[in-house]
LUMRO-76605 format. One record per residue (C-alpha): x, y, z; residue in three letters; residue number from 0. Coordinates in pm, whole numbers. Layout:
// residues N
xx;yy;zz;r;k
X;Y;Z;ALA;NUM;
...
This chain:
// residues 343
xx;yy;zz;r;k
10965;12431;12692;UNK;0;
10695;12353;12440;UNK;1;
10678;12101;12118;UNK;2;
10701;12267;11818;UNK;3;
10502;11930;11696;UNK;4;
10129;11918;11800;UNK;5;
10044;11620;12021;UNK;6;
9736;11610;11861;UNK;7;
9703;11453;11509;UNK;8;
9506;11670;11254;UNK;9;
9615;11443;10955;UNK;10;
9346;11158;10839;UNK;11;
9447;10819;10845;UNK;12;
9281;10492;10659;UNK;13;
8967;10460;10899;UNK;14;
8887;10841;10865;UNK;15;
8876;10794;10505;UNK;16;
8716;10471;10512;UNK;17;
8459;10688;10736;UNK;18;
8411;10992;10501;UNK;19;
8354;10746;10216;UNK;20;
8061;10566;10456;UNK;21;
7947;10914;10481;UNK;22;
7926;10993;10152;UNK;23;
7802;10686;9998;UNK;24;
7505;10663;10256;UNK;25;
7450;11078;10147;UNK;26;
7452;11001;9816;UNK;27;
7202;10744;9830;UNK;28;
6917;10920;10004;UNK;29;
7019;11250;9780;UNK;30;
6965;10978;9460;UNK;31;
6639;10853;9610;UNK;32;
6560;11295;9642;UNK;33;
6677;11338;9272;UNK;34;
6473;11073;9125;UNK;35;
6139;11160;9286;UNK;36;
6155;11540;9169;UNK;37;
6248;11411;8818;UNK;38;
6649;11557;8810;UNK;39;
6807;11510;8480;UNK;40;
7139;11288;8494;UNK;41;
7378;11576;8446;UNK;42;
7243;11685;8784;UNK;43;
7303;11381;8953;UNK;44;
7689;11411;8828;UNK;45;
7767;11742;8892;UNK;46;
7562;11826;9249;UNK;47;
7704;11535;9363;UNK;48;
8072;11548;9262;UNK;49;
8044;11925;9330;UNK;50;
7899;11860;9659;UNK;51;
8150;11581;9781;UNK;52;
8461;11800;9698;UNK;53;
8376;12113;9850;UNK;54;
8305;11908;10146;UNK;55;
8604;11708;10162;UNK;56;
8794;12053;10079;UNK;57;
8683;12207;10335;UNK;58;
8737;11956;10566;UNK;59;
9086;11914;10459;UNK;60;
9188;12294;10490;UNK;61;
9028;12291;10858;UNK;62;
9250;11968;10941;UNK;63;
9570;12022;10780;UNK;64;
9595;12398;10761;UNK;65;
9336;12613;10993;UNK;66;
9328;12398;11290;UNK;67;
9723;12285;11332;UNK;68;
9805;12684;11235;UNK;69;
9560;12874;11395;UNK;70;
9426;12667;11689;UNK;71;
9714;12445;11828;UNK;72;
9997;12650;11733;UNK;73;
9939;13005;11699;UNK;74;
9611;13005;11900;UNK;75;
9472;13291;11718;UNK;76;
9080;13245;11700;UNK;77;
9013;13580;11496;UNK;78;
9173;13446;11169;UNK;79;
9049;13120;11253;UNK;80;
8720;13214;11220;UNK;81;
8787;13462;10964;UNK;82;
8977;13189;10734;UNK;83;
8720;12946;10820;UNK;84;
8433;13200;10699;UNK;85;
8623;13302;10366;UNK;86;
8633;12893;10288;UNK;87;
8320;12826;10326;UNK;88;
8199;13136;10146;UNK;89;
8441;13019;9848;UNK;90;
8299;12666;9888;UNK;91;
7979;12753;9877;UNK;92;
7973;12949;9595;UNK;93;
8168;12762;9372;UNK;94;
7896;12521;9471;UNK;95;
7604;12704;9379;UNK;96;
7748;12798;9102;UNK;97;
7785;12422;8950;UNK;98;
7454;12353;9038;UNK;99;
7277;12666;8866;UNK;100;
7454;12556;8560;UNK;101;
7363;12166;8602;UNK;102;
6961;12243;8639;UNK;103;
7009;12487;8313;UNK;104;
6887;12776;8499;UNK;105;
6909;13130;8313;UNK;106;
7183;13282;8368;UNK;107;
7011;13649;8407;UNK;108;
6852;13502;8727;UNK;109;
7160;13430;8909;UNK;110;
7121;13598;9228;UNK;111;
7325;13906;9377;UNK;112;
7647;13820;9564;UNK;113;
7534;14035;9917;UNK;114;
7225;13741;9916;UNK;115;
7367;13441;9770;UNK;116;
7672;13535;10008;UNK;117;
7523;13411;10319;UNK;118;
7304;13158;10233;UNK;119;
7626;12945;10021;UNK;120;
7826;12995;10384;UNK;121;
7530;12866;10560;UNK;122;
7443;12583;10349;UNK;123;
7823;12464;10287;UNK;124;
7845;12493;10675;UNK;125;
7573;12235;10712;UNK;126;
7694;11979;10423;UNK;127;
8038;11989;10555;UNK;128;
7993;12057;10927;UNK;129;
7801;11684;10926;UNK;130;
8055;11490;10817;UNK;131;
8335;11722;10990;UNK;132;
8130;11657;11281;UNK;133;
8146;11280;11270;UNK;134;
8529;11278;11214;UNK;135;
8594;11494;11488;UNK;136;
8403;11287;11692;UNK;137;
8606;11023;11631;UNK;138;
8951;11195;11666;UNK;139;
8822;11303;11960;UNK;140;
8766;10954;12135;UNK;141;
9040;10822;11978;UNK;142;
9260;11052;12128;UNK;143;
9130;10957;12435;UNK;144;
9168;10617;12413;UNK;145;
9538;10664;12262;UNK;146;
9550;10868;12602;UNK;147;
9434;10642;12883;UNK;148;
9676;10349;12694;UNK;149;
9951;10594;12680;UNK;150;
9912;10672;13052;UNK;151;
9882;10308;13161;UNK;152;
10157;10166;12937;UNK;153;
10404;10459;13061;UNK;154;
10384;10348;13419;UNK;155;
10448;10029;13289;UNK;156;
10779;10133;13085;UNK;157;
10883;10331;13420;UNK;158;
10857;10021;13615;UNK;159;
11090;9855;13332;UNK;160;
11309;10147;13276;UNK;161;
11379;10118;13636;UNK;162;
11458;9722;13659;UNK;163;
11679;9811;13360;UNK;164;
11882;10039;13540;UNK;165;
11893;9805;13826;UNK;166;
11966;9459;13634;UNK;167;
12144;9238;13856;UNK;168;
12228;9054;13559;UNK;169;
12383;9372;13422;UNK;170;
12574;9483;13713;UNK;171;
12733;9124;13807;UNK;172;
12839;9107;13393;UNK;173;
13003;9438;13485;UNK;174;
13160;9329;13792;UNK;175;
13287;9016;13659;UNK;176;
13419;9176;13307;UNK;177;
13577;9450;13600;UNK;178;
13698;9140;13803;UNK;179;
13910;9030;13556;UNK;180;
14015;9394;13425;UNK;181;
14178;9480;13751;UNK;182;
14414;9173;13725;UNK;183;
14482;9224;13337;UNK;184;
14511;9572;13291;UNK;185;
14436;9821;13564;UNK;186;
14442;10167;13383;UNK;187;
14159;9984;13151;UNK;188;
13971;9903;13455;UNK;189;
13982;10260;13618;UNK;190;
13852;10393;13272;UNK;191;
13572;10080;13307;UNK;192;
13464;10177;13637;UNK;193;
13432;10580;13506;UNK;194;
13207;10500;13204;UNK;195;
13018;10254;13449;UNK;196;
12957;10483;13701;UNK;197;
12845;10801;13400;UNK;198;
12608;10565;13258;UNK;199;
12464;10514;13614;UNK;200;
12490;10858;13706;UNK;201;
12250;10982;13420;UNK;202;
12012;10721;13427;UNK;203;
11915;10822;13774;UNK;204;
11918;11177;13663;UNK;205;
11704;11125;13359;UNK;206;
11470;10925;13470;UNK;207;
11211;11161;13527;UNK;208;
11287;11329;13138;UNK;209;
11062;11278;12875;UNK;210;
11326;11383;12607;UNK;211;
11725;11428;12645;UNK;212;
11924;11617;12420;UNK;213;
12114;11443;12142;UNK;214;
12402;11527;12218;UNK;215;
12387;11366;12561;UNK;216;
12218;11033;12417;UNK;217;
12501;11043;12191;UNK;218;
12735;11059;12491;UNK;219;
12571;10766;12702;UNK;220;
12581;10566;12407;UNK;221;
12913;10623;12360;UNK;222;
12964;10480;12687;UNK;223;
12767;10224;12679;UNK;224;
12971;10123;12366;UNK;225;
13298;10106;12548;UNK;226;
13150;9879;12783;UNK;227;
13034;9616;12542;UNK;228;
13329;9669;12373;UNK;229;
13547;9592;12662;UNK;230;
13367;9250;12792;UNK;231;
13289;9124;12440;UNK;232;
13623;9243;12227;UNK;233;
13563;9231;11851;UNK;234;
13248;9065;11886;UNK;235;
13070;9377;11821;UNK;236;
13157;9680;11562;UNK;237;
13033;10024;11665;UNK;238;
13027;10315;11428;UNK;239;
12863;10675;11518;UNK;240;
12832;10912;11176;UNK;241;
12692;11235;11294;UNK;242;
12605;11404;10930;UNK;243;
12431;11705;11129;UNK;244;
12454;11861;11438;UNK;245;
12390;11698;11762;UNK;246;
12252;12051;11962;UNK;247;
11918;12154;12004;UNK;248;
11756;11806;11943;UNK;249;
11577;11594;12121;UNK;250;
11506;11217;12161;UNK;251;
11293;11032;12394;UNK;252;
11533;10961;12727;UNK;253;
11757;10608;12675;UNK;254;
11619;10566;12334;UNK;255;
11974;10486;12187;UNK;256;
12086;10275;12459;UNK;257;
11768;10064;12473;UNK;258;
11835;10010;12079;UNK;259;
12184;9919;12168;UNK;260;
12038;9688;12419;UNK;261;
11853;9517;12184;UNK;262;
12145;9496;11937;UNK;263;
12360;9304;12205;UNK;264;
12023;9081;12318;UNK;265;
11947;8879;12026;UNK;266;
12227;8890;11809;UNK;267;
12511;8651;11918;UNK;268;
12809;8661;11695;UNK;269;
12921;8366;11519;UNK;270;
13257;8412;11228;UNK;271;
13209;8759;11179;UNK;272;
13116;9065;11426;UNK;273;
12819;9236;11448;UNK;274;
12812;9558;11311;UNK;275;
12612;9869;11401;UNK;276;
12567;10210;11306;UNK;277;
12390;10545;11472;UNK;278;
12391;10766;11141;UNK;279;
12214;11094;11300;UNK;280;
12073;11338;11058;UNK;281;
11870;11625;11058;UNK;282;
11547;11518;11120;UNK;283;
11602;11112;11158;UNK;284;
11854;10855;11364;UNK;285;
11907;10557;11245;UNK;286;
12064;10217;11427;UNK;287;
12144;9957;11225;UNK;288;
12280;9641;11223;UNK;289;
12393;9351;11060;UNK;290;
12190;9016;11184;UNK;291;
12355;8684;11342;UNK;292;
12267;8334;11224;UNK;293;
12229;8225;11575;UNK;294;
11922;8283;11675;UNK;295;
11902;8421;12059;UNK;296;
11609;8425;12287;UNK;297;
11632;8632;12572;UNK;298;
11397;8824;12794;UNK;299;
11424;9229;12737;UNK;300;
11402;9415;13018;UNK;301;
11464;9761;12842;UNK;302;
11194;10008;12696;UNK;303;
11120;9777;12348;UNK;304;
11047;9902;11989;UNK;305;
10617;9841;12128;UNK;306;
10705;10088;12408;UNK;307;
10926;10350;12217;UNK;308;
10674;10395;11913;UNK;309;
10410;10456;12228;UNK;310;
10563;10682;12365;UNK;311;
10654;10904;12032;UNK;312;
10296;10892;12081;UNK;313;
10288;11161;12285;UNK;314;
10638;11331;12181;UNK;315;
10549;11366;11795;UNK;316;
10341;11297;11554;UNK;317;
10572;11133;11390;UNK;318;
10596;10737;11375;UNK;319;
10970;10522;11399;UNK;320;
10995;10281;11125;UNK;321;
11165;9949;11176;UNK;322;
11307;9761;10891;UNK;323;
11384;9418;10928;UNK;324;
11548;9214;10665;UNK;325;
11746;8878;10645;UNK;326;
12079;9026;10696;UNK;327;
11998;9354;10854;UNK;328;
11783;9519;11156;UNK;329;
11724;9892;11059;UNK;330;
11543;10125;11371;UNK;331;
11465;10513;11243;UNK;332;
11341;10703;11507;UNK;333;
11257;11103;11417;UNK;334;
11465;11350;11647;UNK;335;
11230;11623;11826;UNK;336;
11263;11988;11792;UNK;337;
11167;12174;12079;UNK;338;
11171;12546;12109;UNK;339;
11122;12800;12428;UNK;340;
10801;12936;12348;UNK;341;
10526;13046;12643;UNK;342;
């Protein structure tokens, strides 16, 4: 299986633009210095260089967000590629040229034949654009690297936690003890305990080689895990699931939900009034939230943290969680993966 989502990010974030407008400024300046020594009227200043600076950045924006993620990472088809990339460059160019044969108030009946002007406007937008393209590749290049070698080390790290996670002695003796006093108290309750203890066991040693888990499994676990904090801790904490899509045929990244829940449990310590929480799944989005205690709790996580779970959507998506955090309420959105069977 296959993302449909690119693990490499085509779209331009604040440095690349800070970048391109470094670029252009430091262009502009040595094209002003050109300008002024061959005597160029003002109009020319204004037009060549607006005209200039947004055929570049056009072309560089159809190459990032349409060419490339289309015909290079998705359908890998180099022919249109190419043959796209041509055709922009040729429109680029000549719209261009054509701005600044009109700014130096050239005459009209010299305007040169489109078989001529054809190649040379594809050749000389090529080399204004490529440049500057050049430069930001560069950089999405090595900072894909970097993202790379940081993803790599922190996920051995978050496999090393994952794993003391599932092996908590602090977790297991809470669930012996709450088990401890289930057998005496109500037996039935205490088989059910000891099934939903050993499922949630069960799939963490199965998953934890998986990247991704379906939703519908997460869903599951968490459900279990629910009935287990709602067993030791009673009333103190108010689960709700709302499932306003369907659960099939998504993905999100293995123990994502329980690690949430985790965190729910960790530092919020009821007081008068329960804790509530809701998983609202959607079609695109999950969302945990949860109401906030006054007590303020301090306690060591041991589980793959909001730092580790926005890494590694890293490599799942490029999409980004967002984490809300307000005086009353904690809100976690995490995007839900689409994955397809294509070769």
């Amino acid at each position: 299986m296959f993302f449909t989502d690119t693990n490499m990010n085509t779209k331009l974030n604040k440095s690349d633009w800070l970048l391109l407008t470094l670029t252009y400024v430091v262009t502009i300046i040595f094209n002003s210095i050109d300008y002024y020594q061959r005597g160029y009227d003002l109009i020319e200043y204004v037009a060549d260089f607006s005209s200039s600076i947004i055929t570049s950045i056009s072309v560089i924006l159809l190459f990032m967000y349409w060419l490339i993620p289309n015909y290079i990472l998705k359908q890998k088809s180099y022919f249109l590629f190419i043959l796209f990339g041509v055709l922009i460059l040729m429109v680029a160019g000549l719209a261009d040229f054509t701005i600044g044969f009109w700014s130096g108030n050239n005459d009209w009946s010299k305007f040169p034949p489109l078989l001529k002007l054809i190649p040379n406007t594809i050749f000389s937008t090529a080399n204004e654009a490529g440049f500057t393209f050049g430069i930001l590749l560069a950089k999405k290049f090595y900072e894909g690297r970097a993202t790379f070698f940081k993803v790599q080390q922190e996920k051995k790290e978050n496999e090393l936690k994952l794993l003391r996670s599932q092996i908590d002695p602090h977790f297991l003796f809470n669930n012996l003890n709450t088990l401890d006093s289930l057998i005496d108290t109500n037996s039935e309750k205490a088989k059910e305990y000891i099934n939903r203890l050993s499922l949630i066991y069960r799939y963490l040693i199965q998953t934890k080689d998986a990247e991704v888990m379906e939703l519908s499994d997460e869903i599951q676990l968490a459900e279990n895990y629910i009935f287990l904090i709602k067993t030791r801790f009673g009333n103190d904490y108010d689960f709700s699931i709302e499932k306003e899509a369907e659960i099939t045929d998504k993905f999100v990244p293995t123990g994502a939900i329980q690690g949430l829940l985790e965190n729910v449990v960790k530092h919020n310590k009821p007081s008068h009034k329960p804790i509530k929480t809701a998983i609202i799944v959607t079609e695109k989005w999950l969302k945990i939230i949860n109401s906030k205690s006054d007590i303020v709790v301090k306690k060591e996580s041991f589980g793959t943290g909001l730092q580790n779970l926005k890494t590694r959507y890293q490599l799942l998506s490029d999409q980004e969680i967002s984490v809300i955090n307000t005086e009353n309420e904690f809100n976690v959105t995490i995007p839900i993966i689409q994955l397809s069977n294509e070769i």
